[in-house]
FIGU-492669 format. One record per residue (C-alpha): x, y, z; chain. Coordinates in steps of 0.001 Angstrom, whole numbers, plus 500000, padded with zeros to 6 digits. Last residue first. Layout:
N
+--------+--------+--------+--------+
|     px |     py |     pz | cadena |
+--------+--------+--------+--------+
|      X |      Y |      Z |      A |
...
+--------+--------+--------+--------+
***
This chain:
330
+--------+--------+--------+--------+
|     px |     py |     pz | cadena |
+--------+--------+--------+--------+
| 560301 | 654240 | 575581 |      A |
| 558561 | 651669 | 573917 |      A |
| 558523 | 653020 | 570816 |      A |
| 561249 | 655847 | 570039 |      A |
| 559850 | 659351 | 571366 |      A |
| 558743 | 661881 | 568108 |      A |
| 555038 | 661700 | 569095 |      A |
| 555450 | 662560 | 572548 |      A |
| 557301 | 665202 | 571671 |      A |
| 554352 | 667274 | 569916 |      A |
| 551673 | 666355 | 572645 |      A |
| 554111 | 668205 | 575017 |      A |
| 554403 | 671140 | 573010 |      A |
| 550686 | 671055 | 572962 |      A |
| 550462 | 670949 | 576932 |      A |
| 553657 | 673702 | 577165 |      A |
| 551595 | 676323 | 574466 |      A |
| 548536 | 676352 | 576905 |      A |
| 550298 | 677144 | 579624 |      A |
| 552255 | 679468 | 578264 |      A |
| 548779 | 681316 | 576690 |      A |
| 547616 | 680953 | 580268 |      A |
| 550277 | 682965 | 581447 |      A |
| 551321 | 681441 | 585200 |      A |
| 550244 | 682806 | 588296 |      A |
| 550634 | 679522 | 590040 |      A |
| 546337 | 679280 | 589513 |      A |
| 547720 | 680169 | 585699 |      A |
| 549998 | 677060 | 585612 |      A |
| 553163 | 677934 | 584354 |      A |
| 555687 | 676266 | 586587 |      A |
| 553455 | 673540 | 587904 |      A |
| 553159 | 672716 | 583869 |      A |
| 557001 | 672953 | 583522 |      A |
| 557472 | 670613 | 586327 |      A |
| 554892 | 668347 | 585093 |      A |
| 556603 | 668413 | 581442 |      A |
| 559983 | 667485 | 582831 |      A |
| 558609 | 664950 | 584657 |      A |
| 556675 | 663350 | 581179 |      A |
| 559827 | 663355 | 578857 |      A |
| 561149 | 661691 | 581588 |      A |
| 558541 | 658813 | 581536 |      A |
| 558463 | 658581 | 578627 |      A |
| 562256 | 657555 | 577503 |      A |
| 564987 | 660364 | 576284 |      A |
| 566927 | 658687 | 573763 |      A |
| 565930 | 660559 | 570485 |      A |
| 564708 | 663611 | 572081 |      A |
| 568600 | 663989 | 573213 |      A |
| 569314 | 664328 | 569586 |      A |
| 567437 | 667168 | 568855 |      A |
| 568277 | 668921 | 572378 |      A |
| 565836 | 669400 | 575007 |      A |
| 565260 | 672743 | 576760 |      A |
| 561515 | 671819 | 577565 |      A |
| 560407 | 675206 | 575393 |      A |
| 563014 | 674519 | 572892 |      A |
| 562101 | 671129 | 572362 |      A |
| 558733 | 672307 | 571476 |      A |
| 559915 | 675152 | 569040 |      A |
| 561522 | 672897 | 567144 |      A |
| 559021 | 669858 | 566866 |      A |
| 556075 | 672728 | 566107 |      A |
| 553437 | 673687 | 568138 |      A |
| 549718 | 673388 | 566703 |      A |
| 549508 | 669759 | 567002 |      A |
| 547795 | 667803 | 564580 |      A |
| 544642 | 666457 | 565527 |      A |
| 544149 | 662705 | 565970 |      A |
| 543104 | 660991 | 562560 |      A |
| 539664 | 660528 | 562820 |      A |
| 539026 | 656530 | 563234 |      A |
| 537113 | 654880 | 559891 |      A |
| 535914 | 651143 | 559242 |      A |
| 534588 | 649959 | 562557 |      A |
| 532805 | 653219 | 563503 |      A |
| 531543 | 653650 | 559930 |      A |
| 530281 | 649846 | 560071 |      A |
| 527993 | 650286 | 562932 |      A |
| 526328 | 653700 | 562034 |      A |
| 525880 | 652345 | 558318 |      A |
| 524022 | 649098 | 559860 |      A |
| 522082 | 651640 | 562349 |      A |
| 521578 | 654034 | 560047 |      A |
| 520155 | 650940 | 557294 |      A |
| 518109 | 649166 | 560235 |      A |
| 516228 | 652606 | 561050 |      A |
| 515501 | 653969 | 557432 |      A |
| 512168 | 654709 | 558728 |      A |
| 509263 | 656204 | 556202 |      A |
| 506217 | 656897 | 557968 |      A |
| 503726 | 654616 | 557873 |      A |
| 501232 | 654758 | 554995 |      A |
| 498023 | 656564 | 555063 |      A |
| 493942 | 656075 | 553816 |      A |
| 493730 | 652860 | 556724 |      A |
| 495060 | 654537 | 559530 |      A |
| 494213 | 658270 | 559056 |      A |
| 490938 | 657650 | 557667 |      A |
| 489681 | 655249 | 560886 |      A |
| 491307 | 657801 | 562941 |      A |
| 488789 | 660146 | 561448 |      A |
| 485958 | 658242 | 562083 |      A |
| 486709 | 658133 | 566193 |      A |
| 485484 | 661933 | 565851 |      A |
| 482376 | 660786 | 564024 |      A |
| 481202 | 658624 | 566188 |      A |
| 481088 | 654608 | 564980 |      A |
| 478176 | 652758 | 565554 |      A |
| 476016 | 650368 | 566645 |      A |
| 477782 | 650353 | 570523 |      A |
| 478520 | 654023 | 571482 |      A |
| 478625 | 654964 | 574883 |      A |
| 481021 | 658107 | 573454 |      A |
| 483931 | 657585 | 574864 |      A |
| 484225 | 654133 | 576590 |      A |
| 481859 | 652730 | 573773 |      A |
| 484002 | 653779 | 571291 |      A |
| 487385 | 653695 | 573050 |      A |
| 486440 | 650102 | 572715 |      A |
| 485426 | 649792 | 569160 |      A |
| 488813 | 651724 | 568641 |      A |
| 490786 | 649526 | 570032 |      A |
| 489225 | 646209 | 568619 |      A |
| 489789 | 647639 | 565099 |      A |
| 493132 | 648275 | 565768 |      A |
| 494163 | 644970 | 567224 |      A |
| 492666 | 643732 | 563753 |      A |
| 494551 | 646090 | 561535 |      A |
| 497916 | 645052 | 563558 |      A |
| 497178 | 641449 | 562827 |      A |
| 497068 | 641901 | 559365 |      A |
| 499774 | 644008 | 559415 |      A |
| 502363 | 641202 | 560748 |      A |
| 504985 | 644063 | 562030 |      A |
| 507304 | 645315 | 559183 |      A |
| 505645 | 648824 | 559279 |      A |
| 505618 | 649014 | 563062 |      A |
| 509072 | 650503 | 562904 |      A |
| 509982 | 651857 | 565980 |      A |
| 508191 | 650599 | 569392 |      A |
| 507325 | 647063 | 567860 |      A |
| 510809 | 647189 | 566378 |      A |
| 512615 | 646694 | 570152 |      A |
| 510634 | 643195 | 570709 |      A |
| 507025 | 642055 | 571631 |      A |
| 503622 | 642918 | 570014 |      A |
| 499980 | 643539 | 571611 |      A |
| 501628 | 646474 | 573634 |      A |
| 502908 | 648568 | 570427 |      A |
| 498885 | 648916 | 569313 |      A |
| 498800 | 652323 | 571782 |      A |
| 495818 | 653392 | 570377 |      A |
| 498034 | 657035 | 570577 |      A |
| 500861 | 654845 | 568791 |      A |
| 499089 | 652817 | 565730 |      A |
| 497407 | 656180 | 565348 |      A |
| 500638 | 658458 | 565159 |      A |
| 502084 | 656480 | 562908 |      A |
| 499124 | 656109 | 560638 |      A |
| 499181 | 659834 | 560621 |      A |
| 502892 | 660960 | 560442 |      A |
| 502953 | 660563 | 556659 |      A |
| 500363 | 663267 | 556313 |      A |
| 502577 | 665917 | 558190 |      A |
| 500510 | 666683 | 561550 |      A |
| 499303 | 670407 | 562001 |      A |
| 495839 | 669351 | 561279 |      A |
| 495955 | 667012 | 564678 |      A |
| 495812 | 669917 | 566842 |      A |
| 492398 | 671181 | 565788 |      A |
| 491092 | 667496 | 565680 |      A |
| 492780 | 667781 | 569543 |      A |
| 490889 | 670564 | 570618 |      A |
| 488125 | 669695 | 568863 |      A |
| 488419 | 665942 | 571056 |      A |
| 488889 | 667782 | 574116 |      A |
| 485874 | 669938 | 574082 |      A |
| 483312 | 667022 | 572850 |      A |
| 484184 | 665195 | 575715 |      A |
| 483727 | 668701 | 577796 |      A |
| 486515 | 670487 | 579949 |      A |
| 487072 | 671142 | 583236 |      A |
| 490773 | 670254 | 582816 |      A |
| 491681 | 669210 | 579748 |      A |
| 494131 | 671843 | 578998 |      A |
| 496297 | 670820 | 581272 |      A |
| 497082 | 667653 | 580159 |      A |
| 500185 | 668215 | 579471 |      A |
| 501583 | 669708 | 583059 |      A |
| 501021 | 666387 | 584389 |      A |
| 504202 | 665604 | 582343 |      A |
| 504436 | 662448 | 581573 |      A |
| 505604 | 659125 | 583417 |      A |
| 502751 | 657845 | 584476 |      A |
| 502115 | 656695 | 581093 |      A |
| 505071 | 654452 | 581098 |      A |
| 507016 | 655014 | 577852 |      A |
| 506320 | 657065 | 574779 |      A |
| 507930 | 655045 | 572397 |      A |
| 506545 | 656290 | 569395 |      A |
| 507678 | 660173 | 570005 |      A |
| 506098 | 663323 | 568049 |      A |
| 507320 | 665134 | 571235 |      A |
| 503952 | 667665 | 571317 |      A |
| 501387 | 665813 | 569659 |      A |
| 502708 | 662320 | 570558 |      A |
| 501939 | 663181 | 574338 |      A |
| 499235 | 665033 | 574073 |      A |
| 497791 | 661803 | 571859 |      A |
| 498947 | 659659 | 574639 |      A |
| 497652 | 661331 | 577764 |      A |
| 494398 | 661690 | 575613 |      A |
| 494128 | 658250 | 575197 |      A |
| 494774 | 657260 | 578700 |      A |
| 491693 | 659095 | 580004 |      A |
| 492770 | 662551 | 582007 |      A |
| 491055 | 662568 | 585736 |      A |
| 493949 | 660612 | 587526 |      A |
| 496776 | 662974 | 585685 |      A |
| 494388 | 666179 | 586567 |      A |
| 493918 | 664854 | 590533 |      A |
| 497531 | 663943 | 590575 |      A |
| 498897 | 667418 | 589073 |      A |
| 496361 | 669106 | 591457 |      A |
| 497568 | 667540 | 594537 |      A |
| 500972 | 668286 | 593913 |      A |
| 500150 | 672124 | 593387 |      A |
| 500032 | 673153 | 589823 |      A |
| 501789 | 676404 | 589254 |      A |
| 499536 | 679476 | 587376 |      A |
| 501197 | 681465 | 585273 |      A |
| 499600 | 685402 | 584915 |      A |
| 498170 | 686632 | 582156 |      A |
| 498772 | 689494 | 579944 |      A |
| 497331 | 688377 | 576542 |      A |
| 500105 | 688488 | 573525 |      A |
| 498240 | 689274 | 570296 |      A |
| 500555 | 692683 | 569518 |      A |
| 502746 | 690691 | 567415 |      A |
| 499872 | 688705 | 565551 |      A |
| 498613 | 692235 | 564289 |      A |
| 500429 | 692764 | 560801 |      A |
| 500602 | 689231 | 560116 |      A |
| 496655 | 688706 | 561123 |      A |
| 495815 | 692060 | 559206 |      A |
| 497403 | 690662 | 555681 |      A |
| 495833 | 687151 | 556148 |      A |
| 491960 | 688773 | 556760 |      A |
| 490759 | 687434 | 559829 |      A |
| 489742 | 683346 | 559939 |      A |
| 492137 | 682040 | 562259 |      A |
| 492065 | 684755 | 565244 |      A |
| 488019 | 684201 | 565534 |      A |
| 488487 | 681782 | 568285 |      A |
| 491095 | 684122 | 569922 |      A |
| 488918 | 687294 | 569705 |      A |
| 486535 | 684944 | 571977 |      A |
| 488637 | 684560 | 574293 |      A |
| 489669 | 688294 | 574785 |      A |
| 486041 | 688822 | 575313 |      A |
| 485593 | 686383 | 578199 |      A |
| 481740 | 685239 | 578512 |      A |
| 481217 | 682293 | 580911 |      A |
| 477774 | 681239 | 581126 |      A |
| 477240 | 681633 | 577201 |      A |
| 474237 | 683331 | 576432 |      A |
| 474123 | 687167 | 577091 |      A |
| 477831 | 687524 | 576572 |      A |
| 477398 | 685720 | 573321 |      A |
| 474854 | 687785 | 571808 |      A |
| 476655 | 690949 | 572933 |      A |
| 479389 | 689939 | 570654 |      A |
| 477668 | 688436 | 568206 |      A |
| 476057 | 692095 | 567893 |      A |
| 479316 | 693696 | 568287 |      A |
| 480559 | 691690 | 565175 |      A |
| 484009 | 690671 | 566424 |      A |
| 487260 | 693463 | 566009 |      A |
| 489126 | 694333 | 563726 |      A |
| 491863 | 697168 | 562939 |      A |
| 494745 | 697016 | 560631 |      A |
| 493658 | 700371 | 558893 |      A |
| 490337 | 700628 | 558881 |      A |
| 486542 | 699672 | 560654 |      A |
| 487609 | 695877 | 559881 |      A |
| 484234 | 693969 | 561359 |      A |
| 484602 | 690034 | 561693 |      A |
| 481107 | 687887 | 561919 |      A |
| 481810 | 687199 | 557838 |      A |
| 484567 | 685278 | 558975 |      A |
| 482866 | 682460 | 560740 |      A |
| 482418 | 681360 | 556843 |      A |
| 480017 | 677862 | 557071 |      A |
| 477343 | 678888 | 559290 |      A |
| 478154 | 680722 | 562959 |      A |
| 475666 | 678580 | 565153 |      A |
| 475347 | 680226 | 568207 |      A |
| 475867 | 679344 | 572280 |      A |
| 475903 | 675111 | 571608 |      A |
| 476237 | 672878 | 575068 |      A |
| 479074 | 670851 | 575897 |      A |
| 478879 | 668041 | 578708 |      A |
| 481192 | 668381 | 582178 |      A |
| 481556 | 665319 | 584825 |      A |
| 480420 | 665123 | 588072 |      A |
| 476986 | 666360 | 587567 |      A |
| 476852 | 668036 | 584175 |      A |
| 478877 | 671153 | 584595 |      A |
| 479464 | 672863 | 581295 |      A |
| 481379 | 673307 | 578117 |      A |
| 480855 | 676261 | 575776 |      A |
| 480718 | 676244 | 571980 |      A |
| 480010 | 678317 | 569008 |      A |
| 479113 | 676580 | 566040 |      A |
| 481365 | 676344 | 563056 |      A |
| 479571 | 674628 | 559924 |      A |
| 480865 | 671930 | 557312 |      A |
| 478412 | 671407 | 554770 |      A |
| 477686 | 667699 | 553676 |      A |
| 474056 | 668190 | 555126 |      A |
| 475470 | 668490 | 558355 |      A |
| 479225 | 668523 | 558728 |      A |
| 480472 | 670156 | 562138 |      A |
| 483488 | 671783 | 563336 |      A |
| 483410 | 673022 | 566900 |      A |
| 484550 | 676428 | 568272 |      A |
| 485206 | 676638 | 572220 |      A |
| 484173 | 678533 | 574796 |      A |
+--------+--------+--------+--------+
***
């Protein structure tokens, strides 16, 4: 079961909806109409209590060919009083066991799911342009298509789709019609905004006249779930990408600034202490035996010799520290 938003008259309604075998493929069919407020069917008997009208209730288990109780608590989950959802929505968790997809299952769901629901899953739950080969994702994503209606999927995603930020939209319609392909180059997967628009507009408009008729069999007009990309792409602006400038800032940082290296934490004195070097011997002492006399004080203190660790520790820093003070070249 599923619940589907509808305008008729101008007036949006819920109706109550299951989807069912039709042949080799599954078609939705309506179990109630539930008007414009679904949460007038919600009883509160006290307290933090509700539950569903029991009269819907038994309506539904008469009618629908699947009737799951807990489900259909779920549905109504959005429209209980706000107070009662945040004092309840701890105690919502359904025991349920995870189910693995075999091998066979995760090709048989990834050859049954159409492209453009691979790609809106995809965006929906990376919010990522360049989404790469679609045989690439997840099986696991498309999931929750599986055995499920036309008109199913797409109020699954329109339900989905709310939770976008308004300057996602366009981007996430030039990507799930997948408009990158009809352009060439690294900005036609990042910032479609300085693409020729005018030819973007008109790759759209073939898109969607062909998920259309591939959706819906429609040919003399638009359905009313492909309407609401129309909205999205021409009512929105593309998401704002400062791409070039991080990139340019990015570059020149790197050329412009190097961390200074870190300051050891052992001092000069205490360092030539620890390799038993005098302050004046430092001064002619080359690399290289700076370096043997710090290997065989390393061997000496290592902790898998049975060495202190803190020793250890101290010797490499005290090193660092005398390196520093070594004429160059030595």
């Amino acid at each position: 079961m599923y619940l589907a938003r509808v305008v008729r008259d101008r007036q949006l309604t819920y109706i109550l909806r299951e989807s069912v075998p039709d042949g080799d493929r599954f078609t939705s069919r309506d179990i109630c109409n539930l008007g414009a407020h679904p949460g007038k069917w919600i009883d509160y008997p006290g307290g933090n209590a509700w539950y569903v009208c029991p009269e819907l209730a038994d309506r539904v288990a008469r009618t629908a060919t699947d009737f799951n109780a807990d489900h259909l608590e779920d549905l109504f989950w959005p429209f209980i009083r706000p107070g009662i959802r945040r004092a309840t929505e701890a105690f919502r968790d359904r025991d349920g066991t995870f189910v693995r997809l075999t091998k066979k299952e995760k090709n048989a769901l990834a050859m049954a799911t159409h492209a453009f629901d691979k790609r809106r899953a995809h965006f929906l739950k990376f919010g990522n342009m360049d989404q790469g080969p679609l045989a690439a994702m997840p099986p696991a994503l498309f999931r929750q298509f599986k055995n499920k209606s036309r008109d199913e999927i797409e109020h699954r995603f329109l339900a989905q789709e709310m939770c976008l930020d308004p300057k996602e939209l366009k981007s996430y319609v030039y990507t799930v019609f997948n408009l990158q392909r009809f352009f060439e180059g690294f900005l036609a997967k990042k910032m479609p905004h300085v693409l020729d628009q005018d030819k973007v507009e008109t790759h759209f408009v073939q898109e969607l006249c062909t998920l259309n008729l591939s959706l819906f069999q429609l040919k003399d007009r638009l359905h009313e779930h492909m309407i609401r990309y129309v909205i999205m792409f021409f009512d929105h602006t593309y998401e704002d990408t400062m791409l070039l400038e991080d990139m340019e800032r990015d570059f020149w940082f790197r050329r412009q600034y190097a961390p200074p290296p870190p300051k050891p934490s052992v001092s000069r004195s205490r360092a030539r202490k620890l390799f038993s070097i005098a302050k004046g011997e430092l001064k002619q002492m080359s690399k290289r035996t700076l370096t043997r006399r710090f290997r065989k004080l390393a061997r000496k203190h290592h902790p898998d010799k049975g060495g202190d660790h803190d020793r250890f520790v101290e010797i490499n820093e005290a090193y660092q520290a005398l390196l520093e003070k070594l004429r160059p070249g030595a």
